[in-house]
C-alpha positions in Angstrom: -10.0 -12.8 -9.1 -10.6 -16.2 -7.1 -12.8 -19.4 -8.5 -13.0 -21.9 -5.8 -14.4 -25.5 -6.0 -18.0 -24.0 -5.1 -17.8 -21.8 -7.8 -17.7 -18.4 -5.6 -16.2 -15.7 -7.8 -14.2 -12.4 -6.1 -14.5 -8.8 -6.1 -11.1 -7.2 -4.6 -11.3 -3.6 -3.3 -7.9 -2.4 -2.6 -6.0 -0.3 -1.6 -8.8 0.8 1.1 -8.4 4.8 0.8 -8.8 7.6 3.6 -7.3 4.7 6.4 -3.8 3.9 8.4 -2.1 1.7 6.4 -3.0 -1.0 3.6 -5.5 -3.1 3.4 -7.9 -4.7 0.8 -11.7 -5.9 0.5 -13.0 -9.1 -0.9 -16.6 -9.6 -1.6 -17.0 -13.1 -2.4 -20.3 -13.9 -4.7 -22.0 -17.4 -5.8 -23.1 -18.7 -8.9 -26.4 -16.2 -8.4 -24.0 -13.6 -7.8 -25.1 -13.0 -4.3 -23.0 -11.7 -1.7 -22.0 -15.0 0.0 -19.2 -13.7 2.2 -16.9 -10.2 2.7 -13.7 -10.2 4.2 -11.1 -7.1 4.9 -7.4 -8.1 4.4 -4.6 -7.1 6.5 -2.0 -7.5 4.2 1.4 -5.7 5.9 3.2 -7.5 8.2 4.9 -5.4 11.0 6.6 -8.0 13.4 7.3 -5.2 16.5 6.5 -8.1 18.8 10.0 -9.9 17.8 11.9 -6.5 17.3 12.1 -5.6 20.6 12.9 -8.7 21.8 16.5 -8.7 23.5 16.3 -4.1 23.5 16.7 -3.5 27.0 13.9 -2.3 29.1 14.3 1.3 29.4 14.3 1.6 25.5 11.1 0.2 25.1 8.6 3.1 25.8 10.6 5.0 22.6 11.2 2.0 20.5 7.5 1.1 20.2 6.0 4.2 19.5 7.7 3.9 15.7 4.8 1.6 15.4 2.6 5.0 14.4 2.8 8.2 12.9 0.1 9.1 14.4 -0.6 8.0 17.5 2.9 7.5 18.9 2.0 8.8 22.0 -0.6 5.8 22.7 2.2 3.3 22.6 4.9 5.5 24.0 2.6 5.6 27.3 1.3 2.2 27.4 4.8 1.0 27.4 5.7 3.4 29.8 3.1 2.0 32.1 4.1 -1.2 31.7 7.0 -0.6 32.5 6.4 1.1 35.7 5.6 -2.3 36.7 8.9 -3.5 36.0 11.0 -1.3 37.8 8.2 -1.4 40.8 7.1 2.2 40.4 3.5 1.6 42.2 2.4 4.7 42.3 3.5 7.6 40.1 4.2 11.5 41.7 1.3 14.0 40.8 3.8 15.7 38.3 4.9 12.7 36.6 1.1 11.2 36.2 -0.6 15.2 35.5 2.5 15.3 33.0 1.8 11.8 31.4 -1.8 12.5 31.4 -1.5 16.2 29.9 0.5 14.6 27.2 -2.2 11.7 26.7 -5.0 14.2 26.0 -2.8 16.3 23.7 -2.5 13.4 21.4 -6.5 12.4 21.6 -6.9 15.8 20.7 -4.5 15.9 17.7 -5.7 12.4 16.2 -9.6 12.8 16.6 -9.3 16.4 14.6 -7.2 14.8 11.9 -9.7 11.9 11.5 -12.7 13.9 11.7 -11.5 16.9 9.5 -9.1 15.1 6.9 -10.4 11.8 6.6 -14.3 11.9 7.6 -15.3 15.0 6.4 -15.4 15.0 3.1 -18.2 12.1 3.3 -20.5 13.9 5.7 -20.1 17.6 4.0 -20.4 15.9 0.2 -22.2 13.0 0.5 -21.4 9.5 -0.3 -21.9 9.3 -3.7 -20.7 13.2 -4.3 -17.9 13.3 -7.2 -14.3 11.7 -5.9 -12.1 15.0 -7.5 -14.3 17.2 -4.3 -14.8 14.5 -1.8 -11.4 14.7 -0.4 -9.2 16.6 1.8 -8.6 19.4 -1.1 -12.9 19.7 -2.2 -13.7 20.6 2.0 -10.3 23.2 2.5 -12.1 25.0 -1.1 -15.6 24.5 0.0 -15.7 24.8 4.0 -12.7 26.8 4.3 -13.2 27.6 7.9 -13.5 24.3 8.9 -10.5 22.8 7.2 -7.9 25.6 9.1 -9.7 24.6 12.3 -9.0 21.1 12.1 -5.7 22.2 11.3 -5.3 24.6 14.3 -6.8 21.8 16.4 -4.0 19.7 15.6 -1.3 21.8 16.2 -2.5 22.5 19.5 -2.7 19.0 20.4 1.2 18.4 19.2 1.9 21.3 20.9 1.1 20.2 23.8 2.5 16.7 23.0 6.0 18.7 22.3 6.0 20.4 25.6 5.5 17.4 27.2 7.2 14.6 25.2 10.3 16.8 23.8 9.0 16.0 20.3 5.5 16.5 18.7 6.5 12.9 17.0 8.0 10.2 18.8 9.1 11.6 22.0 11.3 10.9 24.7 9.2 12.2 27.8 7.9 9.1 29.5 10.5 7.5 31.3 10.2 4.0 33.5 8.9 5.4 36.9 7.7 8.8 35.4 8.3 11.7 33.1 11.7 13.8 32.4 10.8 17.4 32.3 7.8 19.4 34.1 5.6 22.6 32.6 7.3 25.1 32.6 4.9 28.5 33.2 5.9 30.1 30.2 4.4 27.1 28.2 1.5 26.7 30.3 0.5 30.2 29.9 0.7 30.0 25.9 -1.5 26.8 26.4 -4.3 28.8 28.2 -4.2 32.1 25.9 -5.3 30.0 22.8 -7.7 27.8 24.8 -11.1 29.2 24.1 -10.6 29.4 20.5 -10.0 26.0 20.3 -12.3 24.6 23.0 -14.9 27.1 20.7 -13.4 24.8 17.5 -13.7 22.0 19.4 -17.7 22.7 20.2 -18.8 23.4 16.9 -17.4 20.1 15.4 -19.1 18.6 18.1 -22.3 20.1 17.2 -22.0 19.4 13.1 -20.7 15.9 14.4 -24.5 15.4 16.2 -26.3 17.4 13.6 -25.2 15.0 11.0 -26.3 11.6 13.2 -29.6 13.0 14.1 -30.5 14.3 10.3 -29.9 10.7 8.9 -30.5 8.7 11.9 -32.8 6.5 10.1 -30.2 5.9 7.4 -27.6 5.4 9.6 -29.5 3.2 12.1 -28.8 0.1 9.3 -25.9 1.3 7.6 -23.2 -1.0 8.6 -24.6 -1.0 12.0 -25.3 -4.4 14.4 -25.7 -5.3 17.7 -22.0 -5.5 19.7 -20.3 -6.4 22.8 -18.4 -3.1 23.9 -14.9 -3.2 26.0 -13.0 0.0 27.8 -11.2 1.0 30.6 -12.9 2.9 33.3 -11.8 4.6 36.8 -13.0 2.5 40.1 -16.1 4.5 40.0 -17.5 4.2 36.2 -15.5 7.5 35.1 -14.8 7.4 31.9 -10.6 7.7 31.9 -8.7 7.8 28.7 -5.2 7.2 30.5 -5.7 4.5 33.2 -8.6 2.6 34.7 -9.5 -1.3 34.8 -11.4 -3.4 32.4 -15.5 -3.5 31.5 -16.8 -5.0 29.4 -21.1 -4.9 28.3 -23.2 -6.5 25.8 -25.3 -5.4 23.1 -27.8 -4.4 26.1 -25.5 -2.6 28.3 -24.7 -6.4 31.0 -21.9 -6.1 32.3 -19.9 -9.0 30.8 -17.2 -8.7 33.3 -16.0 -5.4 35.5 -13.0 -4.1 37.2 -10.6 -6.9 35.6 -7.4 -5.2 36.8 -4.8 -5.0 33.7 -2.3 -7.7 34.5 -5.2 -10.3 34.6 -6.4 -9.5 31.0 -5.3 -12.9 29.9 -8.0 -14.3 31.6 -10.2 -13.0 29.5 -9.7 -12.0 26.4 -8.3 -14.3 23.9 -6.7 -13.5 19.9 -8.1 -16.3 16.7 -5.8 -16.2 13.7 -7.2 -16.7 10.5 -5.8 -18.0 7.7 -6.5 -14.7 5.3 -5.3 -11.3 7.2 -2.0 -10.6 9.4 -4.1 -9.0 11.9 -5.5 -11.1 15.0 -9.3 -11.5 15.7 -9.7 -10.5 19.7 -13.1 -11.9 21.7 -14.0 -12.3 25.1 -13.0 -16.0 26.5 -16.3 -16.8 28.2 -18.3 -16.2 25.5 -15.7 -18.0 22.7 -15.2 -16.6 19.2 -18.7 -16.7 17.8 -20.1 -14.5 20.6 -17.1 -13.1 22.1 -15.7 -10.3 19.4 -16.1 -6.7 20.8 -15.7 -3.1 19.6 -13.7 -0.6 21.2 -12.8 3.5 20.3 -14.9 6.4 21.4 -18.2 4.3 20.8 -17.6 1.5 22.7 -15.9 4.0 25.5 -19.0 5.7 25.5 -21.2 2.8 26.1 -19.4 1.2 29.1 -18.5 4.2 31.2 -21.2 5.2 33.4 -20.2 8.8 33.4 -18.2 11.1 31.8 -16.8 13.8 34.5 -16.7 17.3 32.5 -19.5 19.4 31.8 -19.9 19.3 28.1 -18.9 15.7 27.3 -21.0 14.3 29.9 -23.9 16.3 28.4 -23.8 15.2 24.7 -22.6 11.3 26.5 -26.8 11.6 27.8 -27.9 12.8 24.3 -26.5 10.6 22.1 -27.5 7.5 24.5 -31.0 8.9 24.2 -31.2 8.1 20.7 -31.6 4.3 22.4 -33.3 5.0 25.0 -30.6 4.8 27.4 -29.1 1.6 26.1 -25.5 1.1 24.1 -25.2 2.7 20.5 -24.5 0.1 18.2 -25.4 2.6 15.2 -21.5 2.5 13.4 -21.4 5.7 12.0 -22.4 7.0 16.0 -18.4 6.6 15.9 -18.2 9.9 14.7 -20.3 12.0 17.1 -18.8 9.6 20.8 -15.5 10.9 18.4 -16.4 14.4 18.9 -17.3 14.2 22.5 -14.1 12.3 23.4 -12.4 15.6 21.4 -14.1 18.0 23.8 -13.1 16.2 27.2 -10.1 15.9 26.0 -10.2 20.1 25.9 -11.7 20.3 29.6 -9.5 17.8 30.9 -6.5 19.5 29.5 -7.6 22.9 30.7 -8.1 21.3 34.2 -4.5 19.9 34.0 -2.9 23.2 32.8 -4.3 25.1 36.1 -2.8 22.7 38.3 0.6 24.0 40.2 1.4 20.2 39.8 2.9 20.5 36.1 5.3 22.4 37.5 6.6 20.2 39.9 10.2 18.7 40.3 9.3 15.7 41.7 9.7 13.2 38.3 10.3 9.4 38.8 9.7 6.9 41.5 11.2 3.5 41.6 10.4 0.2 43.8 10.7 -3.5 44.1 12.3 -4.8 40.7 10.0 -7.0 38.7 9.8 -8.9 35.8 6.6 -8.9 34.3 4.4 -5.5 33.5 1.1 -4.8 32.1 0.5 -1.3 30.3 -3.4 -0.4 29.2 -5.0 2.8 28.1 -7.2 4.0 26.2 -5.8 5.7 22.5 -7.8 7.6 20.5 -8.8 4.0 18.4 -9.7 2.5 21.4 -8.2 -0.1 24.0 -4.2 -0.3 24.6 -2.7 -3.6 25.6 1.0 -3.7 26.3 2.2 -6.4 28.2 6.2 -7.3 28.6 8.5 -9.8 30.5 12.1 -9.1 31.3 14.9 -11.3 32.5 18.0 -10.9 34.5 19.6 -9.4 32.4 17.1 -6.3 31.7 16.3 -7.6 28.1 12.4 -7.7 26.5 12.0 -11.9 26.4 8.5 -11.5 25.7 6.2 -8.8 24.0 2.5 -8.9 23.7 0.3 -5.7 21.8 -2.8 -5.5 21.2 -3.6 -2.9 19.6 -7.0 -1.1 19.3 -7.7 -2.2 15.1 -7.3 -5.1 15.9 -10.1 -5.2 18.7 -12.3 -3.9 15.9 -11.3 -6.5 13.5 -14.6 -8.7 13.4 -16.7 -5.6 14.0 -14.9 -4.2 10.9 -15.8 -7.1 8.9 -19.4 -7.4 10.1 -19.7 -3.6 8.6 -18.5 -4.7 5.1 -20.6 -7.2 4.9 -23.3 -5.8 5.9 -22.8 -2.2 3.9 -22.2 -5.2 0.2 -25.2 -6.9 0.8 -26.9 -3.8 1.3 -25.3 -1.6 -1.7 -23.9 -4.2 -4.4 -26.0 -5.7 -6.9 -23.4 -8.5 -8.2 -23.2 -6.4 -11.4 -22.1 -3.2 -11.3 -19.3 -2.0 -9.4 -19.6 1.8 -8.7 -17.8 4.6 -7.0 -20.9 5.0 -4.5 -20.9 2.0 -3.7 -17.2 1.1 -2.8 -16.6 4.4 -1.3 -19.7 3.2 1.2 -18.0 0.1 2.5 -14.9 2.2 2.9 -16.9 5.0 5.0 -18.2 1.8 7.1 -14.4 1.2 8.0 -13.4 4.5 8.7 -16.3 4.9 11.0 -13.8 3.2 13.6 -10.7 5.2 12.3 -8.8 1.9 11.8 -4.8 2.5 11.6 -4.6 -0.9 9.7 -0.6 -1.2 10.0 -0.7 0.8 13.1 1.6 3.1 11.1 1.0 6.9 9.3 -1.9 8.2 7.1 -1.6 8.3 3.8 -2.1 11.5 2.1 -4.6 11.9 -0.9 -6.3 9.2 -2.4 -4.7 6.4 -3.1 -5.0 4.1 -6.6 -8.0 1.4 -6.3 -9.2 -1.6 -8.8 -12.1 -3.4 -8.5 -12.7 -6.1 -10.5 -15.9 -8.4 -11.0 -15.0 -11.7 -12.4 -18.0 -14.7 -12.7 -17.5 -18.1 -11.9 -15.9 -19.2 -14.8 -13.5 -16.7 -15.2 -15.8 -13.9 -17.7 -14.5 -10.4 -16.5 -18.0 -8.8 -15.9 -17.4 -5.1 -14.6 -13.6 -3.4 -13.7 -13.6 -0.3 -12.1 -10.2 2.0 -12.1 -9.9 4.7 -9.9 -5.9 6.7 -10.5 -4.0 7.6 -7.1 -3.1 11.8 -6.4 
C-alpha cells in the first residue's frame, strides 16, 4: 500500500498470472475511491543490452536468443539478420533464406498454439468469472479434451520443424552470419508433409472457435479494454503481410499511413523509447507525433491492420472478415488479438506447406558474405509483434553497442491503457474480486505479453490484492495460493 501527499491510496495486483515473466498492477484511487490512475510494473531487470557487449559477433545470433524460452527463435533471427549486415551478406541464397524463413514460421506456429490453448483458453471456454480451480490449463485438458492435445500436437509440430532447422527445438544454432548451417534433408521434409493436414485441420478449427468467440460477444468486447491505436508492422514492398522481413508502416486509428516503407536501418528516425520512473521496461512512440500521440501496438492485431494483404488463401479470407466487423477500417477491439492470433496461426501452416514443396530446402548453397561492416539492423516480425535488433561492432569484431526492442515493450502504453480502462470499468473501490482482477489480467494477455521476455510460467501463480484507504485502514485483501 502507497499514501501519497494527495491522499491517493493503492491497490497492488501481483504477480500477474497466465503471462511471460513478472509483473504487477497498481490501481491507484482518491479520497472518493475512484480509480484515479492504473499502472502495470515491470519489475525484472534483464540487462542483455550490456551482456553482450565485448562477445564477438558471430556469437550473438545464439547468445541472445537466452533472452526467451519461448520465442528464441525471434531473437536468434533478428540477430542473425543483423548481422548479415555486418559481414556484408546483401542478399541471402534461396536455401539459406527458405531455411531461415521455414524455421521462422515453425516457431509462430508453436507460440501462437501455446498462447491460445494454455494461456487464453481457459477464459474464452469458462468465462471470466468461471471458478479459478477449472479456469486453467488443467479445467480445459478435463473439459475440452480434444482441444487441449491439439494445442499440444500443434506445438510439437512447430518445434519440430524449429529442430530440423535450428539443430535444437530450444535455442538453436542454425542461423549463422550470412545464412544457415544445414539444409532439409527429404527424409524430414516428407515427415513434415504426412502430418500436415491434421494439423492445418487443427489449425482451422481454432481459427473458427477463435472468430466464433469475437463475433458472439462483439458488443462486450467492443469496450472491453479496447481504444482507438496507432498500429506499426513490417510489410513486403507491395503491402504483403511478411512475418520474416519487410520494411516499416505504420497507420493510425483510421487506417493513415503515418509513415511507409521506412527501411530498417533508418528506424531511429522514427521511433523513439520514454523511460518512466516506475517500470524497467521502455515506453516506444512514433517521433513525429511525440509521446502523447505517438505510442503504437504491434502483434497479430496491429500486423493485421497495416498489411494490405495477406497472400494465402485462408488467412487472407478471415484478414477481410474480421476487418468487416469495422467496416473496413483497423480493429482497435483488444480482445480482436485473439482471432488476427489465429489467422497469423493458419498462414503460418500455408506458408510452411509452400516452403516444404520447394526443391530449395534441399539445397547446398548455405552462406554468402560481402563488404565488412560495422553497423547492422535486424527486424522481424515474432509472434508478439515487431523485432528490433540493431548492433555496432569494432575492429576488433566485438558487440560495442546493442539496441532491442522488443515486441512488449511496443505494447507497453497500449497495455496500460487496457488496465485502466478494464478498473474503471470493473472495480467499484470496494470490493476486490476474483472476476474482477482476472479481467484486467485477460486485458493483458490479449497481446500475449512476455513481460521479461523470458519462459512461461506454469500454473497459476500466488496473487495478493490489497485495498488500503487513504489513511492507512486496510478495507478489502484478497489471497489467491500459487499451484
Amino acid at each position: 500500500m502507497e499514501t501519497t501527499g494527495s491522499k491517493l491510496k493503492r491497490v497492488v495486483i501481483e504477480p500477474v498470472t497466465r503471462v511471460e515473466g513478472h509483473g504487477k498492477v497498481t490501481l491507484h484511487l482518491d479520497e472518493e475511491g475512484k480509480l484515479h490512475d492504473a499502472r502495470l510494473h515491470i519489475v525484472e531487470f534483464r540487462g542483455f543490452e550490456r551482456f553482450i557487449q565485448g562477445r564477438p559477433y558471430w556469437e550473438v545470433p545464439v547468445l541472445v536468443q537466452r533472452l526467451c524460452g519461448i520465442c528464441p527463435v525471434s531473437h536468434h533471427l533478428a540477430a542473425a539478420k543483423a548481422m548479415d549486415m555486418i559481414v556484408g551478406a546483401e542478399k541471402l541464397t534461396p536455401t539459406g533464406e527458405k531455411m531461415r524463413r521455414l524455421m521462422h514460421y515453425g516457431q509462430t506456429l508453436q507460440s501462437h498454439a501455446l498462447h491460445f490453448f494454455h494461456l487464453v483458453s481457459p477464459d474464452l471456454l469458462f468465462g471470466f468469472d468461471a471458478d479459478p480451480a477449472v479456469r486453467n490449463v488443467i479445467g480445459v485438458a478435463m473439459k475440452h479434451k480434444d482441444l487441449a492435445v491439439q494445442g499440444v500436437m500443434m506445438r510439437k509440430y512447430g518445434q519440430e520443424i524449429i529442430k530440423a532447422t535450428a539443430g535444437k527445438k530450444i535455442h538453436g544454432t542454425g542461423a549463422i552470419p550470412g545464412g544457415i548451417n544445414k539444409s532439409l534433408s527429404l527424409e524430414e521434409r516428407d515427415g513434415f508433409l504426412k502430418g500436415l493436414g491434421q494439423i492445418k485441420e487443427w489449425a482451422e478449427g481454432a481459427l473458427a472457435l477463435a472468430r466464433k468467440y469475437t463475433e458472439d460477444h462483439l458488443k462486450e468486447l467492443a469496450g472491453f479494454g479496447s481504444f482507438d491505436s496507432n498500429h506499426l508492422s513490417i510489410v513486403r514492398e507491395d503491402g504483403a503481410m511478411d512475418l520474416y522481413d519487410g520494411n516499416l508502416r505504420a497507420i493510425d486509428s483510421e487506417g493513415k499511413k503515418i509513415f511507409d516503407q521506412v527501411a530498417p536501418v533508418d528506424y531511429l528516425k522514427h521511433i523513439k523509447e520514454e523511460v518512466r520512473s516506475w517500470s524497467y521496461m521502455k515506453f516506444p512512440f512514433i517521433e513525429s507525433l511525440g509521446t502523447e500521440k505517438g505510442w503504437y501496438r504491434v502483434g497479430p492485431l496491429a500486423r493485421v491492420n497495416t498489411c494490405d494483404f495477406i497472400d494465402t488463401p485462408v488467412a487472407e479470407k478471415e484478414r477481410k472478415e474480421l476487418l468487416q466487423l469495422t467496416n473496413g477500417k483497423p480493429n482497435n477491439i483488444t480482445m480482436a488479438y485473439h482471432w488476427a492470433r489465429m489467422i497469423e496461426l493458419v498462414h503460418s501452416l500455408e506458408k510452411i506447406a509452400e516452403l516444404l514443396n520447394d526443391k530449395d530446402l534441399q539445397g547446398s548453397d548455405l552462406v554468402v558474405q560481402g563488404e565488412r561492416r560495422h553497423e547492422g539492423v535486424g527486424i522481424l516480425e515474432a509472434p508478439r509483434g515487431t523485432l528490433f535488433h540493431h548492433y555496432r561492432v569494432n575492429d576488433d569484431d566485438q558487440i560495442e553497442m546493442a539496441n532491442l526492442i522488443v515486441s512488449t515493450t511496443s505494447n507497453n502504453e497500449p497495455m496500460n491503457r487496457a488496465v485502466t480502462s478494464v478498473a474503471k470499468q470493473y472495480f467499484d473501490g470496494r470490493a476486490v474480486t476474483e472476476g474482477m482482477l482476472n479481467r484486467i489480467e485477460v486485458a493483458i494477455r490479449a497481446y500475449d505479453p512476455c513481460l521479461s521476455c523470458a519462459t512461461h510460467a506454469l500454473g497459476r501463480m500466488p496473487l495478493t490484492v490489497a485495498v488500503y484507504d487513504h489513511q492507512g485502514k486496510l478495507l478489502d485483501r484478497v489471497v489467491r495460493e500459487g499451484e
